[in-house]
C-alpha positions, 0 to 999 in steps of 0.5 A: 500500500502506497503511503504518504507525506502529510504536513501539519502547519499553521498559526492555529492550535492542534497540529501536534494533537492531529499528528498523535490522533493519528498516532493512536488510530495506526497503534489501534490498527497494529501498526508500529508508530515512531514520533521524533520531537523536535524542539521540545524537550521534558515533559508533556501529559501526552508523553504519560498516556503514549506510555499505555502504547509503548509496545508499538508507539516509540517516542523521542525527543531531539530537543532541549526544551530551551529555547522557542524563539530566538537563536538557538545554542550550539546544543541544540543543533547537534541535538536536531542533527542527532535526530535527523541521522537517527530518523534517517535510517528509522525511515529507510528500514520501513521498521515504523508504518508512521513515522512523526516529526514533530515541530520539525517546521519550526526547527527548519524555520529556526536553522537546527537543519537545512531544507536540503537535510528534511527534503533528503529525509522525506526522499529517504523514506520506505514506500510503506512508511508514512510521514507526518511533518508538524510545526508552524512556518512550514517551508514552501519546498516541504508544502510542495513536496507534501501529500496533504497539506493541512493549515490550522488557523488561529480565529480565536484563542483564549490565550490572548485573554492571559489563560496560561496552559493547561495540563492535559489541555495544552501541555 
């Protein structure tokens, strides 16, 4: 069976949620689920219930938790780059029917990786495996050689209003 590319992008809330649901649904079908996350480093609610899947959903982070905007340390390139070579042959084996980049978008957005290394990635990926990229900024060349391209947008957002995040709502 044919698999695909799918970004999940956009200013709205819900990419990361999309990109787990989908998680869920290929570990209930007995499929062997890798998520990669970039950027966030430490400790999020989804992190506990994943654990209930851990016989077919592997997660790990390719980040340090440090930094969000801004310019990002030394560390925290190796530790992206660290994470792109492991992805790399994760996505070559075809060992993984799904395969999660989380806030990879936004990693390539703040230089952890080059677009030549991500397009490289996406090309180097097992016909049966199928690829979720998440983040915001998401790079017109990734749009382009996406499969399914879905654009949360932000209308409303209580955030604005000062509310804090929530555990087990947003983080």
């Amino acid at each position: 069976m044919k698999s695909y590319v799918h970004v999940y992008t956009g200013e709205g809330k819900g990419k990361t949620t999309a990109a787990l649901g989908l998680a869920i649904r290929a570990a209930g079908a007995d499929h062997k689920v890798f998520l990669a996350q970039f950027i966030k480093g430490g400790h999020y609610s989804e992190l506990n219930a994943l654990k209930r899947f851990e016989d077919l959903i592997t997660v790990e982070q390719f980040g340090l938790g440090r930094f969000i905007n801004g310019t990002p340390a030394e560390s925290d390139i190796n530790a992206a780059r660290h994470g792109l070579k492991k992805l790399k042959d994760i996505l070559a084996s075809g060992d993984y029917k799904v395969v999660i980049m989380d806030e990879a978008n936004i990693a390539l957005h703040y230089h952890l990786f080059s677009i030549e290394e991500l397009l490289d990635l996406i090309d180097c990926k097992a016909e049966e495996t199928e690829l979720i990229i998440t983040g915001r900024k998401a790079a017109p060349e990734i749009l382009e050689r996406a499969d399914l391209v879905t654009e949360m947008k932000a209308v409303k957002h209580y955030f604005k209003e000062g509310v804090k995040a929530r555990v087990g709502i947003e983080k």
